[in-house]
C-alpha positions as CSV (number, residue, x, y, z in Angstrom):
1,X,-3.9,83.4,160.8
2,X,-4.2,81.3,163.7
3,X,-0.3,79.8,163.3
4,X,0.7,83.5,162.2
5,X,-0.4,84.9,165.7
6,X,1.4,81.4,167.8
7,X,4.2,82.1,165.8
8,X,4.1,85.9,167.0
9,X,3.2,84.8,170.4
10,X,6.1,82.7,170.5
11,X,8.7,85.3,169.7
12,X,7.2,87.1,172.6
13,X,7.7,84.5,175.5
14,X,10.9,82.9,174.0
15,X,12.4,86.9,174.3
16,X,11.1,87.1,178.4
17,X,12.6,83.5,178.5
18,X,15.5,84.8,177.9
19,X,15.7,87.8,179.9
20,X,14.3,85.9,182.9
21,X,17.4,83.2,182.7
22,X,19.4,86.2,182.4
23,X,18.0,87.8,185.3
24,X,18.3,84.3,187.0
25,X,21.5,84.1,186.6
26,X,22.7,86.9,187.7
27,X,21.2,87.1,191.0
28,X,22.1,83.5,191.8
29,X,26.1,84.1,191.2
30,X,26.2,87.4,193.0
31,X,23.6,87.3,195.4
32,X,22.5,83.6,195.4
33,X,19.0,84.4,195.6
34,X,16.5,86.1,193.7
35,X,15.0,89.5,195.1
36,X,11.4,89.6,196.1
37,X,10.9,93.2,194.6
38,X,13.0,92.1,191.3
39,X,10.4,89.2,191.2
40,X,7.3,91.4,191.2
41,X,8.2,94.3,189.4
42,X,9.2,91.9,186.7
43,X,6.4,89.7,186.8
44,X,3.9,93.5,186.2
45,X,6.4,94.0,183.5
46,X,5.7,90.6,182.0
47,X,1.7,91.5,181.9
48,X,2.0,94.6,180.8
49,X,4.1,93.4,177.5
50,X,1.7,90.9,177.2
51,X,-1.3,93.7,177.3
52,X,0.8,95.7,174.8
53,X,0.6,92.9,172.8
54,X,-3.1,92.4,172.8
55,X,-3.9,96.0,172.1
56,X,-1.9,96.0,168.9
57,X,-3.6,92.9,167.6
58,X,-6.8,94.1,168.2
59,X,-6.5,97.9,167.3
60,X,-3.4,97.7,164.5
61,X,-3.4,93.8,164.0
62,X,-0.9,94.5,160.6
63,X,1.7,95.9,162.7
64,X,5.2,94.6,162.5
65,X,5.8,91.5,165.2
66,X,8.9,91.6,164.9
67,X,9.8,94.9,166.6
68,X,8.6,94.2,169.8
69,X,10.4,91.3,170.6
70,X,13.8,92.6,170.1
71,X,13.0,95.8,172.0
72,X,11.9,93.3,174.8
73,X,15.4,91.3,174.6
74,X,17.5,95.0,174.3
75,X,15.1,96.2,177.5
76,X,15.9,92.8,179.4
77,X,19.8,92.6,178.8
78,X,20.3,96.3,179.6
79,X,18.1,96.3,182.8
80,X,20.1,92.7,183.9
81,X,23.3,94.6,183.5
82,X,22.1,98.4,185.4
83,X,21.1,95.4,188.1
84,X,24.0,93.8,188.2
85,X,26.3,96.9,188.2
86,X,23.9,97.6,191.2
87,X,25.4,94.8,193.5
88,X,28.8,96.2,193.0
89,X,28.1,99.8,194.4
90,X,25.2,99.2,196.3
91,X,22.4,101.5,194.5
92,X,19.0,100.7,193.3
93,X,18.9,102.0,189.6
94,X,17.7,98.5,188.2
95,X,14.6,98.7,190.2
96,X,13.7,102.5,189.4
97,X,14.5,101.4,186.0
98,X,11.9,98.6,186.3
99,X,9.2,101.3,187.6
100,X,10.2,104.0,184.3
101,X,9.8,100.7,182.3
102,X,6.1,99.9,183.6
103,X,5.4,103.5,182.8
104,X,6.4,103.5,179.0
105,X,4.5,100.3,178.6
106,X,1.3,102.1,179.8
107,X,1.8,105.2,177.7
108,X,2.5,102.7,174.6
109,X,-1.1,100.9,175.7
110,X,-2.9,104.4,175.9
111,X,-1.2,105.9,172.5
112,X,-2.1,102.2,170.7
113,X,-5.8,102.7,171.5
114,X,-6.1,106.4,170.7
115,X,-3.8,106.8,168.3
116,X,-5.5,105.1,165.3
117,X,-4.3,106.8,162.5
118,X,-1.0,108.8,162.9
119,X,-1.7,111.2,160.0
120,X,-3.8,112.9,162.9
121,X,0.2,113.9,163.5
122,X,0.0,115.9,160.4
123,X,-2.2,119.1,161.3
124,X,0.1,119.9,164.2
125,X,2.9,120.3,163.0
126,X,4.0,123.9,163.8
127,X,2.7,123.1,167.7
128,X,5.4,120.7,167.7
129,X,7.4,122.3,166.5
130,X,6.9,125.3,169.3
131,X,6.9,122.1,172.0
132,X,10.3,121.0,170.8
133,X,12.1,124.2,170.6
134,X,10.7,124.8,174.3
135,X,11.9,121.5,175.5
136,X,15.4,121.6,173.7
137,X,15.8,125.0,175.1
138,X,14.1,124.1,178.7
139,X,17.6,123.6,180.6
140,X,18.6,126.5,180.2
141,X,16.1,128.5,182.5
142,X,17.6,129.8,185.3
143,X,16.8,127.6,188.3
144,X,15.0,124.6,186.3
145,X,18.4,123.1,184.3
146,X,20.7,121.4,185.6
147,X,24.5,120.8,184.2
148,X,25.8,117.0,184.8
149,X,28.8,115.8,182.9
150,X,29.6,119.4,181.9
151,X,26.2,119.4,179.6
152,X,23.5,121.3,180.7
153,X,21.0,119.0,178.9
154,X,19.4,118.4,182.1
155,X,16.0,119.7,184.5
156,X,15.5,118.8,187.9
157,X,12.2,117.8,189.2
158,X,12.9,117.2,193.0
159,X,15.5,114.6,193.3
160,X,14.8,113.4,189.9
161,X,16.5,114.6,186.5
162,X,14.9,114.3,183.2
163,X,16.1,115.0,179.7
164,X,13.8,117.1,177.7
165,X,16.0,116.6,174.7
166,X,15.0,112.9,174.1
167,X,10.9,114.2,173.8
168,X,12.5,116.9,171.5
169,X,13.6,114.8,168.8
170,X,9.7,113.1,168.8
171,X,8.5,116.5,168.6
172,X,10.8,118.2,165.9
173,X,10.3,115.0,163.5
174,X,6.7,115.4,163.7
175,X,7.6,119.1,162.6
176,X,9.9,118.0,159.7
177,X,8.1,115.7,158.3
178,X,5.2,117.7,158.0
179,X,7.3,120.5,156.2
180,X,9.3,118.6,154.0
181,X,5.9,116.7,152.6
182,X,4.3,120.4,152.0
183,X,7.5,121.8,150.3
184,X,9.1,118.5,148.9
185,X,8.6,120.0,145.6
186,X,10.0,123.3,145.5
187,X,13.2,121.3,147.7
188,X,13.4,118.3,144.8
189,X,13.9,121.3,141.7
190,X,17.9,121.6,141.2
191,X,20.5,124.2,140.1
192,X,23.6,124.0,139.1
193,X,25.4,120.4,138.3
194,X,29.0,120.2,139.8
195,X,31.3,117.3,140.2
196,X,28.6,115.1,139.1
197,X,25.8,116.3,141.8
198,X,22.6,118.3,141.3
199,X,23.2,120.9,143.8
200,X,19.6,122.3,145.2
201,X,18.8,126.3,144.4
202,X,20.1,129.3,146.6
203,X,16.8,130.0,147.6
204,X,16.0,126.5,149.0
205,X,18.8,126.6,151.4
206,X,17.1,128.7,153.9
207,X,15.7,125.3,155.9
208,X,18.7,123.7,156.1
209,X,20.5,126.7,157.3
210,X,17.9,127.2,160.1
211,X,18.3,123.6,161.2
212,X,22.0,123.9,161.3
213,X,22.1,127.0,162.9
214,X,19.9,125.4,165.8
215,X,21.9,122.5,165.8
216,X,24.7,124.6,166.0
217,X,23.2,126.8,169.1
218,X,22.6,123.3,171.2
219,X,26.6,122.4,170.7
220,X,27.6,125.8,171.8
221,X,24.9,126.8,174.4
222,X,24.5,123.2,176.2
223,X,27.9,122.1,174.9
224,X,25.7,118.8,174.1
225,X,27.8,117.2,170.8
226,X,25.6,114.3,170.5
227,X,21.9,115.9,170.4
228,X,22.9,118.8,168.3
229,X,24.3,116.0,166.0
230,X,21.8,113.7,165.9
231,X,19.0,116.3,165.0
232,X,21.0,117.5,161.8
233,X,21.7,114.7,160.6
234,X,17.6,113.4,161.3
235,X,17.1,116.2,159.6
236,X,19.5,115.9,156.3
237,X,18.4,112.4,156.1
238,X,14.7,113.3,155.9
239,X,15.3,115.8,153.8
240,X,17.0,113.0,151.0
241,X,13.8,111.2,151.5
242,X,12.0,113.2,150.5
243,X,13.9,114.9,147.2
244,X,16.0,112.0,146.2
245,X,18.9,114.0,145.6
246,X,22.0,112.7,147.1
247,X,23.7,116.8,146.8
248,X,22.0,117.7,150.5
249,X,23.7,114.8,152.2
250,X,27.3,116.0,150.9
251,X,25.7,119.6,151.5
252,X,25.0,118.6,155.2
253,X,28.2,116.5,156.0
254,X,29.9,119.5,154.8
255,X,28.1,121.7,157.1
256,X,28.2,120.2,160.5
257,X,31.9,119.5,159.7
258,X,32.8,122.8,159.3
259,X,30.2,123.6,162.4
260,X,32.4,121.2,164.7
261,X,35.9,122.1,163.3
262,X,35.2,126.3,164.2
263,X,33.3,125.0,167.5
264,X,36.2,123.1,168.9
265,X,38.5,125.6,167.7
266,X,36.5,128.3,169.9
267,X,35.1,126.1,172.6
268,X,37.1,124.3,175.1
269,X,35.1,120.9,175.8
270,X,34.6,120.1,172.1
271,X,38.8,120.4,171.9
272,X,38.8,117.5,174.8
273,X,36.7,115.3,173.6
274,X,38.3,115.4,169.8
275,X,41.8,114.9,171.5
276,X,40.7,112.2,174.0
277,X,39.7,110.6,170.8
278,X,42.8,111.4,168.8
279,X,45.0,110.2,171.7
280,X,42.9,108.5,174.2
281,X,46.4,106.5,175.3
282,X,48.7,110.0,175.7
283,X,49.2,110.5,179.2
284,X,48.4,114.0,179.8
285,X,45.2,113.7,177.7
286,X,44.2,110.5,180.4
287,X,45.2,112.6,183.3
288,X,44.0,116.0,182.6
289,X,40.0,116.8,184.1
290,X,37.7,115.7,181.4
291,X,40.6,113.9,179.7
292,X,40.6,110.2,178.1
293,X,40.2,108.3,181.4
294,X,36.7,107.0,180.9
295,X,37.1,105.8,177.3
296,X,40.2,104.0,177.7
297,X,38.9,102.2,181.1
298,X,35.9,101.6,178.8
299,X,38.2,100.0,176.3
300,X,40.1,97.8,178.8
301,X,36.8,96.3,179.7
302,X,35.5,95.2,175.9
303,X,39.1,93.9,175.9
304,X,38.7,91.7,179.2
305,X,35.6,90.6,177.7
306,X,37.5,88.6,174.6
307,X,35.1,86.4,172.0
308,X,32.3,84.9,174.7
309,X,32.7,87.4,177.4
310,X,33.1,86.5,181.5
311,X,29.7,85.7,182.7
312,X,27.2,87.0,184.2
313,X,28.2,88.4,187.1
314,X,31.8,87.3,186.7
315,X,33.0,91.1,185.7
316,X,33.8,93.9,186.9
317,X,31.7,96.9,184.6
318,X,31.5,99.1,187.8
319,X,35.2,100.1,187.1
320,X,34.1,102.0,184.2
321,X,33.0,105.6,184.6
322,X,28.9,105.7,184.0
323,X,28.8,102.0,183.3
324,X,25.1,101.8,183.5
325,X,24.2,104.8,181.2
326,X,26.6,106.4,178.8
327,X,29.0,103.4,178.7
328,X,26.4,100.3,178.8
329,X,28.0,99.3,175.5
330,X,31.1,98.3,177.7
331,X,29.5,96.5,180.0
332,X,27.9,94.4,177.5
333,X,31.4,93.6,175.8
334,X,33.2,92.7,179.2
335,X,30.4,90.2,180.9
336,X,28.8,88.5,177.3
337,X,31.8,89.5,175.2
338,X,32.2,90.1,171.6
339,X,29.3,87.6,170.7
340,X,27.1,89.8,173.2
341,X,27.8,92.6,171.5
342,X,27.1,91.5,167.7
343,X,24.2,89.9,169.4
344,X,22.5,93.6,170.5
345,X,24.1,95.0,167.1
346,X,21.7,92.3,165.7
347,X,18.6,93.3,167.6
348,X,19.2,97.0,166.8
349,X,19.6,96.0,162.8
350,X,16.1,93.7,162.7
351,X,13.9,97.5,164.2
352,X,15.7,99.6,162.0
353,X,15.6,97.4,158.9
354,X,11.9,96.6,159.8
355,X,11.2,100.5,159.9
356,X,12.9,101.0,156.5
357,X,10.8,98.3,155.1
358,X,8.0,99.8,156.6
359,X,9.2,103.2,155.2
360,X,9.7,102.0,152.0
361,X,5.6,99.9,151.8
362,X,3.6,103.2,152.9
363,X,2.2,104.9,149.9
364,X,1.3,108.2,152.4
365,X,4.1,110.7,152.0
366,X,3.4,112.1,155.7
367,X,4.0,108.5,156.7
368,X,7.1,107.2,154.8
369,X,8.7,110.8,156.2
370,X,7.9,109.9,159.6
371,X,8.6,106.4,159.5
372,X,12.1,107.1,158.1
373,X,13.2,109.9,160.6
374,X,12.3,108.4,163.5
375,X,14.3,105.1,162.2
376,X,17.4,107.6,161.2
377,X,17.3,108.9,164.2
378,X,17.5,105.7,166.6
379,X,20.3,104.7,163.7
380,X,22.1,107.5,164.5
381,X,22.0,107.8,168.1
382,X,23.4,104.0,168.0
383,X,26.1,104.6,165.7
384,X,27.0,107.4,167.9
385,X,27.3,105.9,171.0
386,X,28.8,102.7,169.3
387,X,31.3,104.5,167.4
388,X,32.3,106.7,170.5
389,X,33.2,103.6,173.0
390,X,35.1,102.2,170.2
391,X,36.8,105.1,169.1
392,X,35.1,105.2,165.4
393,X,34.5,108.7,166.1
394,X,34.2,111.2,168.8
395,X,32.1,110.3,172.3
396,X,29.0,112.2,172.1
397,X,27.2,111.6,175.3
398,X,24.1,110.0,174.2
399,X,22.7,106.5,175.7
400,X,21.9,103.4,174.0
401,X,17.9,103.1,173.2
402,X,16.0,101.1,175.4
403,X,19.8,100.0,177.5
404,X,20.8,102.6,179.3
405,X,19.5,103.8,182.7
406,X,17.5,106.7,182.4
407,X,13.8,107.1,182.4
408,X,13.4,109.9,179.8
409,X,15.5,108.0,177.3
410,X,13.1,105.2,178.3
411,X,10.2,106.2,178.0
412,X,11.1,108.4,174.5
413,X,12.3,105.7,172.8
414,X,9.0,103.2,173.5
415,X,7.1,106.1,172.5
416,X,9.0,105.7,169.5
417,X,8.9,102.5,168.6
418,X,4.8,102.5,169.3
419,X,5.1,105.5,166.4
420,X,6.7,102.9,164.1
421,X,4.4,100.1,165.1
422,X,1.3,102.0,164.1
423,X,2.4,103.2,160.8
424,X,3.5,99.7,160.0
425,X,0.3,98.6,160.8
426,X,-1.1,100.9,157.6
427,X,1.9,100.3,155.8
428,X,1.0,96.6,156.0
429,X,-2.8,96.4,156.3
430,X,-3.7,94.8,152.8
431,X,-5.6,96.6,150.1
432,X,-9.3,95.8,148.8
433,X,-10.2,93.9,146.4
434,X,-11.6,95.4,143.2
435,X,-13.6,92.2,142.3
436,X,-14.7,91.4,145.7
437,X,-18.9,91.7,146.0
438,X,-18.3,94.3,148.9
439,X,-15.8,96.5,147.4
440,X,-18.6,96.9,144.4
441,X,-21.2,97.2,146.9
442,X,-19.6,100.2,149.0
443,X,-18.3,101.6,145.7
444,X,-21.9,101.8,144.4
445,X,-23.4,103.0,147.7
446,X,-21.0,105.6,147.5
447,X,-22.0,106.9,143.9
448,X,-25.6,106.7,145.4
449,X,-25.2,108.9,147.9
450,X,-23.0,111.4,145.4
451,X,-25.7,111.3,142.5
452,X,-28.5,112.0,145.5
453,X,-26.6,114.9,147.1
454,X,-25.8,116.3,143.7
455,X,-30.0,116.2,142.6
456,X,-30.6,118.0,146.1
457,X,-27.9,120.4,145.4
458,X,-29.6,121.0,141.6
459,X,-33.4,121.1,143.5
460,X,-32.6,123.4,146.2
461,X,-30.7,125.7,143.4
462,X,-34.0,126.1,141.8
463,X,-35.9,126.6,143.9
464,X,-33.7,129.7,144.9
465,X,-33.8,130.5,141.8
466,X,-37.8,130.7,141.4
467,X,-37.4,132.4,144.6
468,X,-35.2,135.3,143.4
469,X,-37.5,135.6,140.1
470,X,-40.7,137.5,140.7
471,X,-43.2,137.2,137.9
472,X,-45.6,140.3,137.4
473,X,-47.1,142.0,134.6
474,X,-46.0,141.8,131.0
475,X,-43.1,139.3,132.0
476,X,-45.5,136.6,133.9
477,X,-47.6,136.8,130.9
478,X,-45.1,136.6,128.8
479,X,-43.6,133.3,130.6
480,X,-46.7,131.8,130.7
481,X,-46.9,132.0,126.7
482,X,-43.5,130.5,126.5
483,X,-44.8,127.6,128.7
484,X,-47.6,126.9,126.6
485,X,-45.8,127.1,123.4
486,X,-43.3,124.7,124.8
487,X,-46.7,122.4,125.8
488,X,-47.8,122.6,122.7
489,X,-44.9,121.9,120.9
490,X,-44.1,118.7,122.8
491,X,-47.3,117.3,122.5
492,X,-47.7,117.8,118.4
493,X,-44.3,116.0,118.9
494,X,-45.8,113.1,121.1
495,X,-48.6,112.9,118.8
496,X,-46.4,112.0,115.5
497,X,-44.5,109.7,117.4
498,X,-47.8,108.2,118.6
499,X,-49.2,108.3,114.6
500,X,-45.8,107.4,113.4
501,X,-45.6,104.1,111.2
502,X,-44.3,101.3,112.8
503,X,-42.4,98.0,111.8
504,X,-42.8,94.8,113.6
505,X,-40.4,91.7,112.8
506,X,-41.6,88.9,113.9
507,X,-38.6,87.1,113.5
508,X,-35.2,88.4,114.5
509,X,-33.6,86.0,113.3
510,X,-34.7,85.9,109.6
511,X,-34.1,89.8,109.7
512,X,-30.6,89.1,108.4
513,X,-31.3,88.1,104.8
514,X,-33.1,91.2,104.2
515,X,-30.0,92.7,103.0
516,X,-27.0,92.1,100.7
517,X,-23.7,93.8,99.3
518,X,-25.7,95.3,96.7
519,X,-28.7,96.1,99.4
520,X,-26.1,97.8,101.4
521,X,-24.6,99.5,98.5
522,X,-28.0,100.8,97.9
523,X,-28.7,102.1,101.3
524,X,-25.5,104.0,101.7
525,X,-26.3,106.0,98.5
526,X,-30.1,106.6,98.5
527,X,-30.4,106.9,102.7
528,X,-33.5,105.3,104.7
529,X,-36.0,105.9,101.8
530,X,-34.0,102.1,100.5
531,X,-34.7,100.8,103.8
532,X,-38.7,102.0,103.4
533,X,-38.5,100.9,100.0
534,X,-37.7,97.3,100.6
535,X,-40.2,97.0,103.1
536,X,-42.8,98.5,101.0
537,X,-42.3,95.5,98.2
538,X,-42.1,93.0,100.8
539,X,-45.4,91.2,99.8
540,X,-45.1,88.5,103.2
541,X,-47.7,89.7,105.8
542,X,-46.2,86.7,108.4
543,X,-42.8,88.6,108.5
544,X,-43.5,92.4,108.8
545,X,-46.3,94.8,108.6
546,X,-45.7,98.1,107.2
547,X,-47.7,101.0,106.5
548,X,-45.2,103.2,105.0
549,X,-46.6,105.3,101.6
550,X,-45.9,103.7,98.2
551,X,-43.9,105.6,95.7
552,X,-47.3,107.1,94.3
553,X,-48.1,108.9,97.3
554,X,-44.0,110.0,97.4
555,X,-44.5,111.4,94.1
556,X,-47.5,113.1,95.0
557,X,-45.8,114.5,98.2
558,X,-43.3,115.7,95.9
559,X,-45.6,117.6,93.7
560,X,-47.5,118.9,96.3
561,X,-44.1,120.6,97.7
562,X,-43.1,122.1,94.7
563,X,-46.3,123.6,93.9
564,X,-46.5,125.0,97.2
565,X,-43.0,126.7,97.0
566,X,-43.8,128.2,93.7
567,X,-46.8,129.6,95.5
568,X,-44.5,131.2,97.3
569,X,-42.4,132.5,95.4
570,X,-39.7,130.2,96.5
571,X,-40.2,128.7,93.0
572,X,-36.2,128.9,91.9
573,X,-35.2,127.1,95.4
574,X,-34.5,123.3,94.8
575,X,-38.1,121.2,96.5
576,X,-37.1,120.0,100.3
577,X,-38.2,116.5,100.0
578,X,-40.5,115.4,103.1
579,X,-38.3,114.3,106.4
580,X,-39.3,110.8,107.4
581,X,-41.5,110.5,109.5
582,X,-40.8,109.8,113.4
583,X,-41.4,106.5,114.5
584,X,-39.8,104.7,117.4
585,X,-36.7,102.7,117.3
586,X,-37.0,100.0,114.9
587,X,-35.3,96.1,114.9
588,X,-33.1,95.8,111.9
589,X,-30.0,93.6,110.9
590,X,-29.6,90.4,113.7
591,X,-32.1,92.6,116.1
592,X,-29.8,95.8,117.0
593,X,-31.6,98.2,117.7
């Protein structure tokens, strides 16, 4: 354990190793000195990962280590490049980066030591749901939303802006994975096969209609591509989780393409960004307002960047339009190149495959749903803004997780990950084992404490029941009869078993000769009276004692029953020959009892 937690350790400090050279680095070749406010706020930033750290060791010590590293290295190359973009125009965004950054990490510490078992996640579901309609729909209250970029995905608080959207996506896959668990079922059951595919029943269809219609509402109303986007497709992707049935991921694809094919034939900014895609070179698509200028200056700048990039600080990202936000992928390709960029591709691929493992190891359904939406969705939203800067598909508008300047996609995404860290830590925490001394112990203790509830449950039961049975008259008279026959009854009982012949053998282990084949034969024919019979000729006083009745005295028993049923008038029933009497158990054949 001991080399597993140095090992962990290590990961840690190697990945603010490398962010501090890169930070070094960078401040020496454009300013040749390092800033005195860069220094601090990074040094609080170095404790407070290092906090982070502690707290999941002690309070989810199965967690995944291997998450937290890479988002440290993604969080330390994108805040080097907002800083370095900085010395080019002269703003501060790195540093107001740095203070959002110091926030997450105590939001993460606070949900890792109260958060202890994210099923708790479970009985709210329909409250998040409520919270993230209302914070999808937030911008567009009169007065509160702004629109920047031609989205109104935006609020203003004072001279800040925040994007409710990215808290939306937290809340609304809390929602669907609680629904989808509850009605997996009735979702998995299929209709109709065509072209190979079990497509799902008419009357099943209802949720993913809602969702697209919402999804739907956000591209039209906010005129926000990549957010109505990435929640269907969260969605869809949850929902094959959960049934297995590969018909509602055609089903969806097929919806939200013929969802963006009407919108951009009624809406005009959908039509611009598919034809700055289309033809992001034609010159009046790069000229016209909201045209193909920012992708394509976006593009010369992964091309400047070749195989191993221009340095730190040897660039020029600030050329490009939103360099430090929407279009941080560029900046990466231009100053670290092409090995830069497979490098963060990396990073991304070790969270999201280590959330899919973790998805895949949780036995709770709740959990594996969870786990595998918020893992689709940070897929998603990378392959979106990935795909958009390099012309793969359509430019969305969505930021890089954990890169890109902006405190609410900051602090949404740690959030996030902290989600995935704690249900890896039950995904991973190892199960008891069935032999161990304290798994039998708690097991019985348990059973103990069932079997004594159950006999208070049974005492207290009747006692009510005397309670609500009042004895007067005839019927207490009568119960009191019935009590003493029942007395009398067991004790003539306890006194033949206290009168009852017994036989002692002294010797167990002589007891097997007393019978053969033929003995056996015997006794399966004639019934115990062989068994009596053997005993009764057994003339060695050392081995048993018995004090069964000879066969005189059975005859005589005989005799004396058949005269006494033709006494009474029972004469032409067959004689019931006398039971035998009751004795205790006795030791017969190798001492069985």
């Amino acid at each position: 354990m001991i080399v597993t937690r140095l090992r962990q350790m290590s990961l840690m400090l190697f990945a603010m190793a490398v962010s501090f050279i890169g930070f070094f680095q960078m401040f020496e070749r454009t300013v040749g000195s390092f800033p005195s406010e860069y220094m601090m706020l990074l040094g609080v930033v170095a404790v407070l990962f290092i906090i982070l750290w502690s707290l999941l060791l002690k309070f989810q010590p199965y967690a995944s280590q291997s998450i937290l590293p890479c988002v440290l290295l993604l969080t330390g190359i994108g805040i080097t490049l907002i800083s370095r973009i900085d010395q080019q125009k002269g703003t501060h965004v790195g540093t107001r980066q740095l203070i959002w950054l110091c926030l997450a990490l105590v939001l993460c510490c606070i949900l890792v030591v109260c958060l202890r078992d994210y099923r708790v996640l479970r009985r709210f579901s329909y409250v998040s749901m409520v919270a993230g309609i209302v914070l999808l729909l937030s911008p567009m209250i009169p007065g509160l939303g702004k629109t920047i970029g031609g989205a109104r995905i935006w609020i203003g608080i004072g001279s800040y802006s925040l994007q409710p959207g990215e808290f939306a996506k937290l809340f609304i896959a809390f929602f669907f994975a609680a629904y989808l668990f509850d009605h997996r079922d009735q979702l998995a059951v299929g209709g109709k096969k065509v072209l190979g595919l079990q497509l799902p029943r008419i009357k099943d269809l209802g949720p993913i209609v809602v969702v697209w219609a919402m999804s739907m509402g956000v591209l039209v109303i906010q005129r926000d591509l990549g957010t109505s986007l990435m929640f269907f497709a969260m969605f869809v992707c949850m929902l094959y989780v959960a049934t297995g049935r590969k018909s509602w991921i055609v089903i969806g694809i097929l919806a939200f393409a013929a969802g963006a094919v009407i919108a951009s034939r009624m809406f005009a900014h959908v039509d611009n960004r598919i034809d700055a895609w289309l033809h992001p070179f034609d010159a009046k698509v790069y000229n016209r307002q909201g045209g193909s200028e920012q992708l394509v200056t976006g593009l010369f700048g992964l091309a400047s960047g070749g195989l191993m990039g221009t340095g730190l600080g040897q660039g020029h990202p600030s050329l490009t339009p939103l360099a430090n936000s929407d279009f941080i992928y560029s900046s990466v390709g231009e100053e670290l190149g092409l090995t830069g960029l497979l490098a963060v591709l990396a990073l991304y691929l070790v969270i999201i495959a280590s959330g899919l493992i973790t998805a895949m190891k949780i036995k709770d359904g709740f959990g594996k749903l969870l786990a595998s939406g918020l893992v689709f969705t940070m897929a998603v939203q990378v392959f979106t803004v990935v795909g958009g800067i390099t012309l793969v598909i359509p430019l969305t508008g969505l930021t890089m997780p954990f890169m890109a300047a902006g405190g609410s996609s900051l602090i949404a995404n740690y959030i996030l990950i902290t989600l995935l860290l704690i249900i890896s830590n039950a995904a991973n925490k190892p199960e008891p084992e069935l032999t161990s001394d304290t798994f039998q112990y708690e097991a019985l203790a348990v059973l103990r404490d069932h079997e004594l509830k159950e006999r208070a449950k049974s005492a207290a039961q009747a006692a009510k029941d005397d309670e609500n049975q009042p004895r007067h008259g005839a019927h207490a008279s009568h119960a009191a009869h019935a009590a003493h026959a029942e007395d009398a009854e067991d004790a003539e009982q306890a006194t033949q078993i206290e009168d009852a012949p017994t036989i002692m053998v002294d010797d167990a282990s002589q007891s097997e000769g007393l019978y053969d084949a033929e003995e056996q034969d015997n006794h399966d024919e004639q019934g115990d009276w062989a068994d009596w019979r053997d005993f009764a000729d057994d003339d060695s006083p050392a081995t048993t004692t018995s004090h069964w009745p000879t066969r005189g005295a059975q005859a005589e028993q005989v005799d004396d029953a058949q005269n006494q049923a033709a006494q009474d008038g029972n004469a032409g029933t067959p004689p019931t020959p006398p039971a035998p009497p009751q004795s205790t158990p006795r030791t017969v054949k190798g001492g069985a009892r």
